[in-house]
C-alpha positions in Angstrom: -31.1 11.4 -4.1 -31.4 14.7 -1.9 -29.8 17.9 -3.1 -27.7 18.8 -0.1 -24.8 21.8 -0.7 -21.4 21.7 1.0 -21.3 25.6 2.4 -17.7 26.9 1.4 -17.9 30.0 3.6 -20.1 30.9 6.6 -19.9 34.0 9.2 -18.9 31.1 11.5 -15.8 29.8 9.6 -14.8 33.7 9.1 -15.0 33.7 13.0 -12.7 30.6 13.6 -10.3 32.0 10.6 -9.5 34.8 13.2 -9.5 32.0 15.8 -7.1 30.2 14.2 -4.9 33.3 12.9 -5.0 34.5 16.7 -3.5 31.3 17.8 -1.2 31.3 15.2 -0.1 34.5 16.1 0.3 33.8 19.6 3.9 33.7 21.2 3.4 30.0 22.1 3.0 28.9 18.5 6.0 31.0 17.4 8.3 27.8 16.6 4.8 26.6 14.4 4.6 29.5 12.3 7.9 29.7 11.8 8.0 26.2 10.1 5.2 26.8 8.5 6.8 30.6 6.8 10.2 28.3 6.1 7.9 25.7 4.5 6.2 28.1 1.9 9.5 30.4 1.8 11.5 26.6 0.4 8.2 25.3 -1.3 8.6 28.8 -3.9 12.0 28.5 -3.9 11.3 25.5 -6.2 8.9 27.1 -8.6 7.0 24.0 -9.1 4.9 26.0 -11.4 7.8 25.4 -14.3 8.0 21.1 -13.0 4.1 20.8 -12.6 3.4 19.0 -15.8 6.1 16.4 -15.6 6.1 16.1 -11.3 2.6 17.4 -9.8 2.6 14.0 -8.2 5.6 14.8 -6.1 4.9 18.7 -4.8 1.2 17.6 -4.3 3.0 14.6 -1.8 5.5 17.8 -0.5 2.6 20.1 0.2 0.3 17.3 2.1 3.6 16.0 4.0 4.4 19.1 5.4 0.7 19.5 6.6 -0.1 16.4 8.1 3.3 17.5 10.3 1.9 20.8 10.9 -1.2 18.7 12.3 0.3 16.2 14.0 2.5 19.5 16.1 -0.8 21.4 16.5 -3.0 18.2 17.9 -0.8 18.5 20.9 0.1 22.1 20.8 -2.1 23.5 24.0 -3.7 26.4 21.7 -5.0 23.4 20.0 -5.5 20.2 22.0 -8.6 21.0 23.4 -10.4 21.2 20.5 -13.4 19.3 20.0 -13.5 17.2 16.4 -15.5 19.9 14.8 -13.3 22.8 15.7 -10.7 20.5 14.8 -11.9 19.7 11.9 -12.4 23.8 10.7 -8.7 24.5 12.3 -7.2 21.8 10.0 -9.1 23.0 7.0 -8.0 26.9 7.8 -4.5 25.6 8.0 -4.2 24.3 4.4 -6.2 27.2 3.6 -3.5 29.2 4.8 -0.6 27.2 3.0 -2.7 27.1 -0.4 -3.1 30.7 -0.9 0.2 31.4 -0.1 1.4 29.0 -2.7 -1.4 29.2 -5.3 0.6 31.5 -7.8 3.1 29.3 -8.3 0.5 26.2 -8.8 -2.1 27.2 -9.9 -1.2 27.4 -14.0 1.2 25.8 -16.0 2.6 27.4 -19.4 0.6 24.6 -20.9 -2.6 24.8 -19.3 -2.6 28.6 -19.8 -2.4 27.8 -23.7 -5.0 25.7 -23.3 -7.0 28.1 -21.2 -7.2 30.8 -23.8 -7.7 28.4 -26.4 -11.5 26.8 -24.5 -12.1 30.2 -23.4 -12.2 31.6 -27.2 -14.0 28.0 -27.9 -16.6 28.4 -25.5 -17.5 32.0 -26.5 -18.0 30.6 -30.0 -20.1 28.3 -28.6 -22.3 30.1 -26.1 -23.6 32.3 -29.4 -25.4 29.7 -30.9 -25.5 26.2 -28.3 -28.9 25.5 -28.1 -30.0 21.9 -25.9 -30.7 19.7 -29.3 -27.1 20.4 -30.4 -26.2 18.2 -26.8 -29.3 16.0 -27.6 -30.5 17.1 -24.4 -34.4 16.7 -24.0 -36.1 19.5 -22.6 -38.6 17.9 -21.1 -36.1 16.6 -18.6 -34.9 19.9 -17.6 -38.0 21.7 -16.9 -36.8 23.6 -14.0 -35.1 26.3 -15.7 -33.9 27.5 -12.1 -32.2 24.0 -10.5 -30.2 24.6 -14.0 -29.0 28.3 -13.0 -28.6 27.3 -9.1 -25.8 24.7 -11.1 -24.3 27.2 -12.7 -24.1 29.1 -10.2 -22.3 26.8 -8.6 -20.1 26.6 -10.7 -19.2 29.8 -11.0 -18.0 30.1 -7.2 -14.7 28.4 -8.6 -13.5 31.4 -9.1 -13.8 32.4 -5.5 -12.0 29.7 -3.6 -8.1 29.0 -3.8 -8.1 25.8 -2.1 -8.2 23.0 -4.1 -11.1 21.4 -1.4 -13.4 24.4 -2.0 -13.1 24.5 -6.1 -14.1 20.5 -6.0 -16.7 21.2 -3.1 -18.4 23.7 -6.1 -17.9 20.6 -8.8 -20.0 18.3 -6.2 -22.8 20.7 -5.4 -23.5 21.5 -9.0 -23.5 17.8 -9.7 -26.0 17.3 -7.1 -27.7 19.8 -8.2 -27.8 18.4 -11.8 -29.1 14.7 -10.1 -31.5 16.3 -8.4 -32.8 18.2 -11.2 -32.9 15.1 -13.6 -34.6 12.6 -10.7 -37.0 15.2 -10.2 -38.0 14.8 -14.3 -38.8 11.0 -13.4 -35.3 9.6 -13.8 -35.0 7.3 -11.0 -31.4 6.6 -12.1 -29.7 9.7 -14.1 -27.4 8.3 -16.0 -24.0 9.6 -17.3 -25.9 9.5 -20.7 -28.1 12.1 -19.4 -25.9 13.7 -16.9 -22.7 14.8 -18.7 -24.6 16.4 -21.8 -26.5 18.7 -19.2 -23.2 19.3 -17.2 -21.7 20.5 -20.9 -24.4 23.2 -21.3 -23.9 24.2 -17.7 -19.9 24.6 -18.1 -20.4 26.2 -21.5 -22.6 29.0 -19.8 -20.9 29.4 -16.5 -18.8 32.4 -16.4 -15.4 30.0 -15.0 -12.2 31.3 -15.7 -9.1 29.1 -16.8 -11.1 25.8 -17.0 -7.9 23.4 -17.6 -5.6 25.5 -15.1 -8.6 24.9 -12.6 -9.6 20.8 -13.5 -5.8 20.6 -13.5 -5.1 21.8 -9.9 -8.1 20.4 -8.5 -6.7 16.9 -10.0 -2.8 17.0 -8.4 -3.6 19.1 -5.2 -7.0 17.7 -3.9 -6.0 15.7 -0.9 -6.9 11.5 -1.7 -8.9 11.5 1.5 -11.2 14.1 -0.5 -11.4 12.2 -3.8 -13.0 9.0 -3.1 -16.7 7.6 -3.8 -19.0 9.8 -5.6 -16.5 12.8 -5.7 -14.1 11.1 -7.9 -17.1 9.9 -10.3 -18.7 13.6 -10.6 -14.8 14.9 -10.8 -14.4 12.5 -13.7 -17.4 13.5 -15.2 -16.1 17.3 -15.4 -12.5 16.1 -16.5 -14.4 14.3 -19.7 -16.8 17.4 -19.9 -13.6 19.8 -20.3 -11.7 17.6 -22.5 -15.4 17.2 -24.8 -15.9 21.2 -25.0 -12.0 21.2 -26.4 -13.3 19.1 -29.3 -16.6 20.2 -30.1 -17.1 22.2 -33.6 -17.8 25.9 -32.6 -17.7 27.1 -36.3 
């Protein structure tokens, strides 16, 4: 298994944000970004964030809807019909960027998950005081490289960076990787989620990530399914069990 990272942010995306914002912008598209202000302006209107426990399901479906119609308008816009797949790929990507940090505030948290935020957050502070590997029956030997486990964390800690729902599970994945790597390279041919999860514990323990339920939970309803398949959905549901283990560990 090769450690290979998804890059969230490059001075060539920044250059085809502007790209895409210039076209957007451009008198042509004006009927585009109207529906696509209307869209956010209604989508607030319904403040989800009060409905999200009981119906994330249905504004997730509302959000990607509208998008894949934004798409299917730009593919044969002329500002946008030339592209090739790659450019395409970016302008599609920029687009929900656009959409999700306009809506993140009012998706983001929910009045539960915010309880449950402060309540991990005093946990894991608890926890990082004393946590040592052989309270997660972790074997040292396995982790030798001291620096694959900060690059992890590190990771990790660019959650707190991105808005997109994509970009928060892109960090999940490269840590994860990171964390395979790490325990092939200690002779594991196959790492296990025996061995996995308890070193992707320590690493979520000693990240600095804010609002770990608000975060798992967003990632969950507003990743897009075409996004969440294969290994992403098995190092995603690694994380979701990791979370829900730190809420019930003993800190005292």
């Amino acid at each position: 298994y090769s450690y290979s990272s998804y890059s969230s942010s490059s001075s060539s995306s920044l250059s085809t944000l502007i790209t895409f914002e210039e076209r957007l912008n451009h008198s042509s598209a004006k009927q585009l970004k109207i529906s696509l202000h209307r869209f956010i302006e209604w989508f607030l209107k319904q403040k989800p964030a009060t409905k999200l426990e009981q119906e994330g399901e249905r504004y997730s479906e509302m959000v990607y809807s509208f998008l894949s119609r934004m798409e299917k308008s730009m593919k044969v816009h002329p500002l946008w019909e030339n592209l090739d797949e790659f450019e395409w790929q970016k302008n599609k990507d920029f687009l929900q960027k656009y959409v999700f940090n306009k809506i993140f505030n009012s998706i983001f948290k929910t009045f539960e998950s915010k309880n449950k935020d402060l309540i991990l957050k005093n946990k894991i502070i608890k926890l990082k005081s004393f946590l040592e590997f052989k309270h997660l029956e972790i074997n040292e030997e396995m982790i030798g490289n001291k620096d694959l486990i900060c690059s992890a964390i590190e990771e990790l800690n660019k959650i707190n960076e991105f808005i997109s729902p994509k970009e928060k599970l892109m960090c999940v994945l490269n840590a994860s990787k990171i964390l395979i790597y790490l325990l092939q390279s200690s002779g594991k041919s196959v790492a296990g989620a025996d061995d996995f999860v308890p070193v992707l514990i320590w690493c979520v323990i000693q990240s600095e990530v804010k609002d770990w339920n608000s975060n798992v939970g967003y990632m969950s309803r507003f990743c897009e399914s075409e996004v969440m398949v294969m290994e992403n959905v098995c190092f995603f549901t690694h994380l979701l069990c990791t979370v829900s283990f730190i809420e019930i560990m003993d800190s005292g």
